[in-house]
C-alpha positions in Angstrom: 53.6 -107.1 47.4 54.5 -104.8 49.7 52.5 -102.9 52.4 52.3 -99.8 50.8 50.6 -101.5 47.7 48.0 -102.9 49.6 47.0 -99.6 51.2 46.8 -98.2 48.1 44.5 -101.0 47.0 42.8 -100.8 49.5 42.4 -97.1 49.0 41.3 -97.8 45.5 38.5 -100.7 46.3 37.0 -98.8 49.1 36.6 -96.2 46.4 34.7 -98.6 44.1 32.8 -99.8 46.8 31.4 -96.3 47.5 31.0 -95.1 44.4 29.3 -98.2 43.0 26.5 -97.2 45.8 26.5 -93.7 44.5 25.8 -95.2 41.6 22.8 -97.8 42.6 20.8 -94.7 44.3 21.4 -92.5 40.8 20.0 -92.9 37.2 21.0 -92.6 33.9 19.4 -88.7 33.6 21.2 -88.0 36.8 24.5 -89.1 34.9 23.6 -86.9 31.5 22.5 -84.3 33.9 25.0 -81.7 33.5 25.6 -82.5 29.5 21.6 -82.0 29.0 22.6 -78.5 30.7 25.7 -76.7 28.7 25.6 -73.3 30.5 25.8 -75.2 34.2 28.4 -77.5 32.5 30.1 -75.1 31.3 30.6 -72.7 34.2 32.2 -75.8 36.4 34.2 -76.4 33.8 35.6 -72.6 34.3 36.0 -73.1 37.6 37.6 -76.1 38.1 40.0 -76.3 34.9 40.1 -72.8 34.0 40.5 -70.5 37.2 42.4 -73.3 39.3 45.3 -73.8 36.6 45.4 -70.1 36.6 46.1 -69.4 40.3 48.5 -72.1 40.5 50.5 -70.9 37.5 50.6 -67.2 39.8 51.6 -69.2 42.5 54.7 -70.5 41.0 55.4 -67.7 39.4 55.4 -65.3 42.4 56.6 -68.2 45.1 59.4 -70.2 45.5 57.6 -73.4 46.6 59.2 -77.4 46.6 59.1 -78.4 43.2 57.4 -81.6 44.1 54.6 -78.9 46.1 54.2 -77.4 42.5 53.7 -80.5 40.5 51.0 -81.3 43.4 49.2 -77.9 42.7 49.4 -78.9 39.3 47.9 -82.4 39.5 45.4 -80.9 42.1 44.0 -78.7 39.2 43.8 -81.1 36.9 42.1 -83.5 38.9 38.0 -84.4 38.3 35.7 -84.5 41.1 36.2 -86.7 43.8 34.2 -89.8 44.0 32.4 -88.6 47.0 31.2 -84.9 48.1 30.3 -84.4 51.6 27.1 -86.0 51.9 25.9 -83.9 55.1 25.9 -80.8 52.2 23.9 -82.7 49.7 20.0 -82.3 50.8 17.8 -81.9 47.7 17.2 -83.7 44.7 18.7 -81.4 42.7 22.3 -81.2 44.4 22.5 -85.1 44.3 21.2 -84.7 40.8 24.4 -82.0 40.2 26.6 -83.6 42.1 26.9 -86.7 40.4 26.2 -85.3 37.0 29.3 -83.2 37.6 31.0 -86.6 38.8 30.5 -88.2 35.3 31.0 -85.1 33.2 34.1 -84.0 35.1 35.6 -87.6 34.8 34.9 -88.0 31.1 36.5 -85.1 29.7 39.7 -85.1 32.2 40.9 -87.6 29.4 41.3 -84.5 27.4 41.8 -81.6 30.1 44.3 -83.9 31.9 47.2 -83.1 28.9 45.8 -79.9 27.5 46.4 -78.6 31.0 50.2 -80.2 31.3 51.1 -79.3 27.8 50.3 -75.6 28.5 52.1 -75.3 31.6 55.1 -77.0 29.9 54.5 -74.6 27.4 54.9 -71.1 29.9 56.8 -72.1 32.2 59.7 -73.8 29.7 59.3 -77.2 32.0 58.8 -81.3 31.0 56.2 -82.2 33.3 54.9 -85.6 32.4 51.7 -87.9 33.2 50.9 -91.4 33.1 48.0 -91.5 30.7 47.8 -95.3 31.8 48.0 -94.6 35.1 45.3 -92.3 34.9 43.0 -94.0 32.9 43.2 -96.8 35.3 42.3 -94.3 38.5 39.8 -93.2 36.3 38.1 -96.4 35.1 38.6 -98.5 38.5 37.4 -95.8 41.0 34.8 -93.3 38.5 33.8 -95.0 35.3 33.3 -98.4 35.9 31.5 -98.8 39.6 29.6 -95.4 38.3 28.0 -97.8 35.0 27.8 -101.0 37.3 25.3 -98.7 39.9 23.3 -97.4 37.2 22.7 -100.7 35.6 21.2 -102.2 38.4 19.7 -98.8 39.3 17.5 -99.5 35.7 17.5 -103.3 36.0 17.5 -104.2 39.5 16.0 -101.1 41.4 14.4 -103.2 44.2 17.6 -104.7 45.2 19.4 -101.3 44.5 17.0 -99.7 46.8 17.7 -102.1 49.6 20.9 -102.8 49.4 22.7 -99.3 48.3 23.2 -97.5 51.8 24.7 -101.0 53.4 27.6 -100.5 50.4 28.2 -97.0 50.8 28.7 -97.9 54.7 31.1 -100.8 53.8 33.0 -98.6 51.5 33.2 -95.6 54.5 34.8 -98.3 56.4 37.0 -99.7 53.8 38.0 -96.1 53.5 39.3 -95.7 57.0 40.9 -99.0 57.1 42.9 -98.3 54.2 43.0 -94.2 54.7 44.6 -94.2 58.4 47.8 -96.5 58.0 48.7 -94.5 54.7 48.2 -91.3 56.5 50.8 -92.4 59.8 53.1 -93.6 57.1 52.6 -90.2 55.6 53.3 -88.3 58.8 57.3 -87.7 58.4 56.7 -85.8 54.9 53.7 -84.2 55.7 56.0 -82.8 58.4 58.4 -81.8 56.5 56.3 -79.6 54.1 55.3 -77.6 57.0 57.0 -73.9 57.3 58.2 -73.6 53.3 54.6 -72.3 52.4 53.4 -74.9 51.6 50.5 -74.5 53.7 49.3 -71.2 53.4 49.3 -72.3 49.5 46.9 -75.1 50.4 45.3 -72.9 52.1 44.6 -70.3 49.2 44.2 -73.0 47.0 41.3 -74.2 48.6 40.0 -70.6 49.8 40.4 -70.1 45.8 38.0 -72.9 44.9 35.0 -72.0 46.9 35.0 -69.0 45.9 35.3 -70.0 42.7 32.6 -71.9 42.6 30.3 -69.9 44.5 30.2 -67.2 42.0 30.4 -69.6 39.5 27.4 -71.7 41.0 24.8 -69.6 39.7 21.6 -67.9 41.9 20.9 -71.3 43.0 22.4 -71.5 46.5 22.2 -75.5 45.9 24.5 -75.4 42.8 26.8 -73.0 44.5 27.1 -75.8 47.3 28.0 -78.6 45.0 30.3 -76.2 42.8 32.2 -74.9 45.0 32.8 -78.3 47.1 33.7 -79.8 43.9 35.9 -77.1 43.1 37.8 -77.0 45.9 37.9 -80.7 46.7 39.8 -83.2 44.1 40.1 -87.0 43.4 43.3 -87.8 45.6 43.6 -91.3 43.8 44.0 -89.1 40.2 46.3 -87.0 41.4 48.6 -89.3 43.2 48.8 -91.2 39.8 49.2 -87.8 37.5 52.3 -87.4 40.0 54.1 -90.7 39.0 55.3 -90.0 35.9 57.2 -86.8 37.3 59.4 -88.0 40.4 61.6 -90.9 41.5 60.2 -93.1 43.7 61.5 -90.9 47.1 60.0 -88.2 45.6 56.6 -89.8 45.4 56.0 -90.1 48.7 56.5 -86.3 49.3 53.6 -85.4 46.5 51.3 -87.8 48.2 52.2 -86.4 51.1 50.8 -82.7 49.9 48.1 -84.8 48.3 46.8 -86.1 51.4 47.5 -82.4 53.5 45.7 -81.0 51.5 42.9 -83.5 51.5 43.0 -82.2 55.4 43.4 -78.5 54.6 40.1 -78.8 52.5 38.7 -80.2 54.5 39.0 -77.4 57.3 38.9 -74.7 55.1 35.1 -75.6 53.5 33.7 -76.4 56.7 33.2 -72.6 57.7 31.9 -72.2 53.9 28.9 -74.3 54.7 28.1 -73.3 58.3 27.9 -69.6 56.6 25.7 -71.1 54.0 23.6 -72.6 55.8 23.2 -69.8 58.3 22.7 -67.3 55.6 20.0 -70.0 53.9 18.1 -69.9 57.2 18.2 -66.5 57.6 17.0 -65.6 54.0 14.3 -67.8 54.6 13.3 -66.5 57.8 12.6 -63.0 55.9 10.7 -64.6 53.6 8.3 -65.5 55.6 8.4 -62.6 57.7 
């Protein structure tokens, strides 16, 4: 086996780790959560697989970008949430309560957006874009599905150990994730490089400018589901996407989408950040005149 195999499952364990504690500190309402709520489901559904899809297929239409950049955007849109939101944004019942309902709802039916999504862009654009539907129901199961049941179970059936024992896990898996996360991003370094200066940024850039706002207006009046919405809309499960990529490129060409994978992953991550520091200055301030 060869080093980049063990990064990867490396990658994929420390996923499991954390999201099996996600899982021991949530319930099985907090898992129906968003299908016991078919208006809020449905708007994330529009904003993640409905608007996304549609500003990447502008984006190849109107830009010339690296074919393998495109099939990123692609995969990117199909993606479900990732297994964990930033945690610093998640302060209230109710956004834990969304945020993880829209982690279960959003991995369930990916098994049918996933090629609805591909087949229409084949469709459009005249192309023979292909996933691995193994590959993806494996990302799917090992790092979503099956630590997600695992948590709740002994959630319901072990709560006093869950309690105890559930912040300890989500720490090991943060660490796991570093560990495996920084020697996959040096080896990643050359071809993240080499994506720089084609526009390849800027349509990372838009792409995840696209998904807040997205899921702000999308969110609803509640300031907390607009959070969660639009974190989830412009963040996406790396591990899926990497694997949606496989069935497309040759092997030197797999290291390139990962490559815009994990850029973006960065991108994201400084493109939100402002998001929230206007949120929760806005928040404040609203609630300053309230009480005024």
């Amino acid at each position: 086996m060869d080093a980049a195999a063990i990064l990867v499952i490396a990658l994929q364990a420390s996923i499991f780790v954390s999201v099996l504690s996600y899982g021991m500190q949530s319930s099985v309402a907090d898992f129906l959560y968003l299908f016991r709520r078919p208006g809020m489901l449905i708007r994330a559904l529009i904003s993640m697989n409905v608007v996304m899809p549609l500003f990447v297929g502008i984006v190849v239409v109107l830009f010339r970008l690296d074919t393998v950049v495109e099939i990123a955007l692609i995969a990117l849109a199909c993606c479900p949430v990732p297994p964990i939101l930033r945690s610093q944004a998640l302060t209230s019942d109710s956004q834990r309560s969304f945020a993880f309902g829209l982690l279960a709802a959003s991995a369930l039916l990916s098994l049918i957006i996933i090629p609805v999504i591909f087949r229409i862009f084949n469709s459009v654009f005249q192309r023979q874009e292909h996933f691995s539907a193994l590959g993806v129901l494996k990302a799917i199961l090992i790092t979503v599905i099956l630590p997600l049941v695992i948590g709740i179970a002994m959630h319901h059936f072990a709560r006093a150990l869950s309690d105890r024992y559930a912040v300890g896990i989500g720490r090991i898996g943060f660490l796991l994730l570093i560990v495996a996360f920084l020697p996959m991003l040096i080896s990643l370094l050359g071809p993240m490089w080499s994506l720089v200066g084609n526009g390849t940024i800027m349509a990372l850039i838009a792409f995840a400018l696209v998904g807040v706002t997205a899921g702000h207006f999308l969110g609803g009046q509640d300031p907390a589901d607009r959070t969660v919405l639009s974190l989830a809309t412009a963040s996406r499960h790396p591990a899926i996407a990497v694997a949606l990529t496989s069935g497309n490129m040759i092997e030197a060409q797999r290291k390139n989408a990962a490559a815009a994978i994990v850029l973006y992953l960065l991108v994201s991550t400084i493109v939100v950040g402002p998001y929230l520091n206007w949120l929760g200055t806005y928040e404040a301030e609203k609630e300053r005149l309230s009480e005024a």
